[in-house]
VMD Tcl script that draws the C-alpha trace (Angstrom):
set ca {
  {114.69 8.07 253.66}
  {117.65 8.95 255.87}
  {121.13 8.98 253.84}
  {124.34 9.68 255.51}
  {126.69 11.84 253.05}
  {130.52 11.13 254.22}
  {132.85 13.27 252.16}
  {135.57 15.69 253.33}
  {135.53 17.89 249.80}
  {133.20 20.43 250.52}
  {132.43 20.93 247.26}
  {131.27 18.04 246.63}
  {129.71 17.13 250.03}
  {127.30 20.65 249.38}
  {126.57 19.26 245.66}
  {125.99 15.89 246.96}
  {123.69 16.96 249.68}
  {121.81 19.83 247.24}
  {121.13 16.59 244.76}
  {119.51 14.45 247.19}
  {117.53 17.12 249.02}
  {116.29 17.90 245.87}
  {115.27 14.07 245.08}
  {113.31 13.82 248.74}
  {115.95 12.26 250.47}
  {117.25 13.66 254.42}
  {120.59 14.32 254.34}
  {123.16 13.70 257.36}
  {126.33 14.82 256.88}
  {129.74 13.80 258.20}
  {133.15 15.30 257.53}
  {135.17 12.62 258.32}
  {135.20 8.97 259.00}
  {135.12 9.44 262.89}
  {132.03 11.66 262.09}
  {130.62 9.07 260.14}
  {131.74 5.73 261.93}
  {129.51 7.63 265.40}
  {126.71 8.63 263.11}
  {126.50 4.79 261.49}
  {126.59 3.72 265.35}
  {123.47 5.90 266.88}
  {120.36 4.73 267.48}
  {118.35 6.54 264.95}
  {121.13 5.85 261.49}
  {120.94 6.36 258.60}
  {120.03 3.24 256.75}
  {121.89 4.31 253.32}
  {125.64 5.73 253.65}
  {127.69 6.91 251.09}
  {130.79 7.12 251.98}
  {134.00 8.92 250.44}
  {136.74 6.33 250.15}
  {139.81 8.62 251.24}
  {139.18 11.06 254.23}
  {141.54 11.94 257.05}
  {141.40 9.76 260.37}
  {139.50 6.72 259.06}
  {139.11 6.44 255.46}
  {135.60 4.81 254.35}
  {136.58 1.33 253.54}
  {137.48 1.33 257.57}
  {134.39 2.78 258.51}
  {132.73 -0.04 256.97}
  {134.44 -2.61 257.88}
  {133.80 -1.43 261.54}
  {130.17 -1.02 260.65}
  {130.13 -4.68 259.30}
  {132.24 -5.83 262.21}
  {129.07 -4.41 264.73}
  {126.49 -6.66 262.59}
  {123.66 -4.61 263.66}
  {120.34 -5.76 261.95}
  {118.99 -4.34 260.11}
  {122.65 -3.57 258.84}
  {123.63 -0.24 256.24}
  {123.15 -0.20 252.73}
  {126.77 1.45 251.70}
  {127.90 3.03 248.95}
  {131.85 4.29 248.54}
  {132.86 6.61 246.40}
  {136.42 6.69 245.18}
  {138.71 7.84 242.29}
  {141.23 5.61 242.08}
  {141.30 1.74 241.13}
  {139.77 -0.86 242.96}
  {142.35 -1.54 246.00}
  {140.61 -3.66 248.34}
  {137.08 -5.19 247.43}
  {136.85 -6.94 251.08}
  {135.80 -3.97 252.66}
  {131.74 -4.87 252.82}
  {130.47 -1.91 250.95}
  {127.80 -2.97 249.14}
  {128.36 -0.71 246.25}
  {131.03 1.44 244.33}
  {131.11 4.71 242.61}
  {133.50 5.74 240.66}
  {134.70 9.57 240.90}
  {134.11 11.42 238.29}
  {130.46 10.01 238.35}
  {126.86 11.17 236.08}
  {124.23 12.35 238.99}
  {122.52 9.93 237.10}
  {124.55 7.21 238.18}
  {124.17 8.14 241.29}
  {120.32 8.19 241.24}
  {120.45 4.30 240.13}
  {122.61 3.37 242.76}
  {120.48 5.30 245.89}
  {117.38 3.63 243.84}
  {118.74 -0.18 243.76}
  {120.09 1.01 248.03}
  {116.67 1.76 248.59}
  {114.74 -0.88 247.00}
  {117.36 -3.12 248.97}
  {116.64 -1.93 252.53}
  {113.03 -1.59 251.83}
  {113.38 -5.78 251.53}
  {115.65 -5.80 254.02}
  {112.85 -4.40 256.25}
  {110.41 -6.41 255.03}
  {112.44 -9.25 255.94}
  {113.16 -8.78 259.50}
  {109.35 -7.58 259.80}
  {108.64 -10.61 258.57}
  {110.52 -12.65 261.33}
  {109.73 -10.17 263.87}
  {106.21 -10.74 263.26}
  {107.09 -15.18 262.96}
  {108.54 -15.08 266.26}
  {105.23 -13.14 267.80}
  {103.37 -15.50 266.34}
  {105.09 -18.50 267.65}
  {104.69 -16.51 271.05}
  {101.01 -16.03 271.13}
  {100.31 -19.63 269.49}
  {99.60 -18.69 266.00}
  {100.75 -21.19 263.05}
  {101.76 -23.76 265.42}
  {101.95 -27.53 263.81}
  {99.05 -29.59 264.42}
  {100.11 -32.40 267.47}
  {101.45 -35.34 266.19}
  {98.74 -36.97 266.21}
  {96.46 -35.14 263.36}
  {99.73 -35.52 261.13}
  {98.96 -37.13 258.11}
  {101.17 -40.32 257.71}
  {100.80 -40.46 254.22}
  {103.92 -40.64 252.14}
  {104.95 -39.29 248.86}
  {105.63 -41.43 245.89}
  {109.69 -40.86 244.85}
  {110.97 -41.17 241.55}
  {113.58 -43.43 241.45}
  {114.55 -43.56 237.86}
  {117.09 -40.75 237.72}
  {119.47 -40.43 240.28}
  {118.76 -37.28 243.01}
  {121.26 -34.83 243.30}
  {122.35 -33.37 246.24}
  {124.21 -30.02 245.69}
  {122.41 -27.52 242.50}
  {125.21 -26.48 240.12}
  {125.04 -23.10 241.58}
  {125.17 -24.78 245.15}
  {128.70 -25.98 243.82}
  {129.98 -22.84 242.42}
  {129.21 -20.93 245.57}
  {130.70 -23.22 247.63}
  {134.13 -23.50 245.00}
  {133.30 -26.65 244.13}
  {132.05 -26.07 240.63}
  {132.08 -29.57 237.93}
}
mol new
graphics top color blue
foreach p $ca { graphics top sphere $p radius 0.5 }
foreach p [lrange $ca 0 end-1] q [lrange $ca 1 end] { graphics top cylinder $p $q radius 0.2 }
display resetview
């Protein structure tokens, strides 16, 4: 799997990119956010970013907010890496790392990215391959006229309720 590596520390950009060549992954490598934001943006990106949170030009929470803003499917799985506090969780990264960080941290996090895209893909296969189908005839609904008409029996003894409890907490409307 393609990973863009973002960071404008040498140092650790050449550990960073050692460690993952070393666990199988193909390293791109951008030294700034401009770098990175044109890399994210090319045809053949990297599906897994991780992106250093403070880096001249454009920092990394800008690049992916721009990458967000662009909504293209299937979208980035990014990771930022930063060393101070939590400033600005709005940024859409998907995950954070924490400098100072254990390589095998780091490992987990790529691992959970890639199990992500991996059903990301599977997902927009999956409607890729719904939408051919529909195409070409496949899985239609019978005509209305081979519908069964039969109805099933409600229970009427406890009321039905609209919204799950988790519905409602999503949606701030939690009992």
């Amino acid at each position: 799997m393609k990973v863009l590596i973002a960071e404008d520390d040498p140092v650790l950009r050449n550990l960073l990119e050692a460690t993952l060549v070393r666990w199988e992954y193909h390293v791109v490598i951008a030294c700034d956010g401009e770098e990175a934001l044109l890399t994210l943006q090319s045809e053949d990106a990297p599906q897994l970013a991780i992106l250093d949170w403070m880096m001249p030009g454009m920092d990394g929470s800008e690049v992916c907010r721009k990458v967000r803003h662009e909504a293209k499917a299937p979208p980035a799985y990014i990771i930022l890496l930063t060393a101070h506090e939590w400033k600005d969780m709005e940024t859409g990264a998907d995950d954070y790392l924490f400098k100072p960080f254990k390589i095998s941290e780091l490992r987990a996090r790529l691992h959970a990215g890639k199990r992500a895209i991996e059903i990301q893909n599977e997902c927009f296969d999956a409607i890729a391959d719904g939408a051919t189908t529909r195409k070409h005839g496949i899985g239609r609904s019978r005509p209305s006229s081979t519908r069964s008409t039969a109805t099933v029996p409600q229970d009427t003894s406890k009321p039905r309720i609209a919204r799950s409890h988790r519905a409602e907490k999503w949606s701030g409307r939690e009992r």
